[in-house]
GUVEX-722334 format. One record per residue (C-alpha): x, y, z. Coordinates in steps of 0.02 Angstrom, whole numbers, plus 50000, padded with zeros to 5 digits. Last residue first. Layout:
! GUVEX-722334
XYZ;...
This chain:
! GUVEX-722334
404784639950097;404604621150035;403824626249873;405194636749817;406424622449825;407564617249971;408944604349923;408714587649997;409264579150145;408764562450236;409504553750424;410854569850463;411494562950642;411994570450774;411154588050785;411144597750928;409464607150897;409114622350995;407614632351051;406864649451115;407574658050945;408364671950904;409554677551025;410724689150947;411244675950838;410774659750910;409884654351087;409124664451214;407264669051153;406314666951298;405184650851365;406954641051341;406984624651234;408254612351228;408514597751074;409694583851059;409924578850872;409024569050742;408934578950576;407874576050443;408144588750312;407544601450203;408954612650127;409524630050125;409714643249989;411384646250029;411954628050036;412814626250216;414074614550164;413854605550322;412294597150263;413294587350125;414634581750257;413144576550368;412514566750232;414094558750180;414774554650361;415524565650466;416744561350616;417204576250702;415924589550653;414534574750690;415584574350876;415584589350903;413784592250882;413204600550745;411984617850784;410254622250732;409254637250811;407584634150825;406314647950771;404504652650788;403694654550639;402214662550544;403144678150489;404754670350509;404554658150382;404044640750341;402374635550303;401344623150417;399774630350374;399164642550504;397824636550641;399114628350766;400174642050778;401944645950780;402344634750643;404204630350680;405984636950594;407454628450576;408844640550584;410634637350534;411834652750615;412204669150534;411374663650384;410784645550334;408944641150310;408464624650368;406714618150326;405894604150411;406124587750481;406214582350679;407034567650761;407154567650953;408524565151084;408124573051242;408584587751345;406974595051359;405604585251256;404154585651353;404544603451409;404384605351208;402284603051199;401744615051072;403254619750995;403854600250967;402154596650949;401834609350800;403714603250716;403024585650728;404154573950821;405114557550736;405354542650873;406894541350925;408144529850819;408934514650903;408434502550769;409054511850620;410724520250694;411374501650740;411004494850563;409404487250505;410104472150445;410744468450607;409094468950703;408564457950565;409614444850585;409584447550784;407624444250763;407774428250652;409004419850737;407954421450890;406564416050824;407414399450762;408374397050936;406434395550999;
């Protein structure tokens, strides 16, 4: 009994405090098709983010389309670092707050809000936010991911 104990603190503590408490990872078409489940929560989504007047991540707006990024196909979520990730970086986040111009695809895990209008970002474009937390994978955007 003290064995299997051992054994699962070991490995909880291999895996880091970020690893074990992680939400689960939410597909950009559930996140958009079901985001009152997700109001207010913690979740982890991937996908492109473009950088302008604001970082956008942008969501297939229907089911049927490929899940290609862009506005002609997307609905957007506005992408934001929390105060504390602006505070107290570490090396990914400090890499995703360069803003590269030609954005970046990334696994963020943040708390996210939707509206069922456009209220948040520049001029209000989008219906959702991401406050991002943590920055768990980046890589730099290539023509195939937009």
């Amino acid at each position: 009994m003290v064995a299997a104990l051992l054994i699962v603190l070991s490995t909880l503590a291999a895996c880091g405090p970020e690893q074990h408490n992680l939400p689960k990872d939410i597909d950009r078409q559930a996140l958009l098709a079901h985001w009152r489940d997700y109001q207010g929560q913690e979740v982890i989504v991937s996908g492109l983010v473009v950088f302008g007047e604001g970082a956008i991540m942008y969501l297939p707006r229907r089911p049927e389309l490929p899940i290609r990024d862009g506005p002609d196909q997307t609905e957007a979520m506005f992408v934001i670092p929390s105060i504390s990730m602006e505070q107290n970086p570490g090396k990914l986040e400090l890499d995703y707050l360069k803003y590269p111009g030609d954005g970046v695809v990334a696994r963020l895990r943040g708390r996210f809000v939707g509206a069922a209008t456009r209220t948040f970002g520049h001029q209000n474009c989008c219906r959702f936010r991401l406050e991002v937390s943590q920055v768990l994978s980046l890589r730099t955007a290539s023509a195939a991911d937009r």
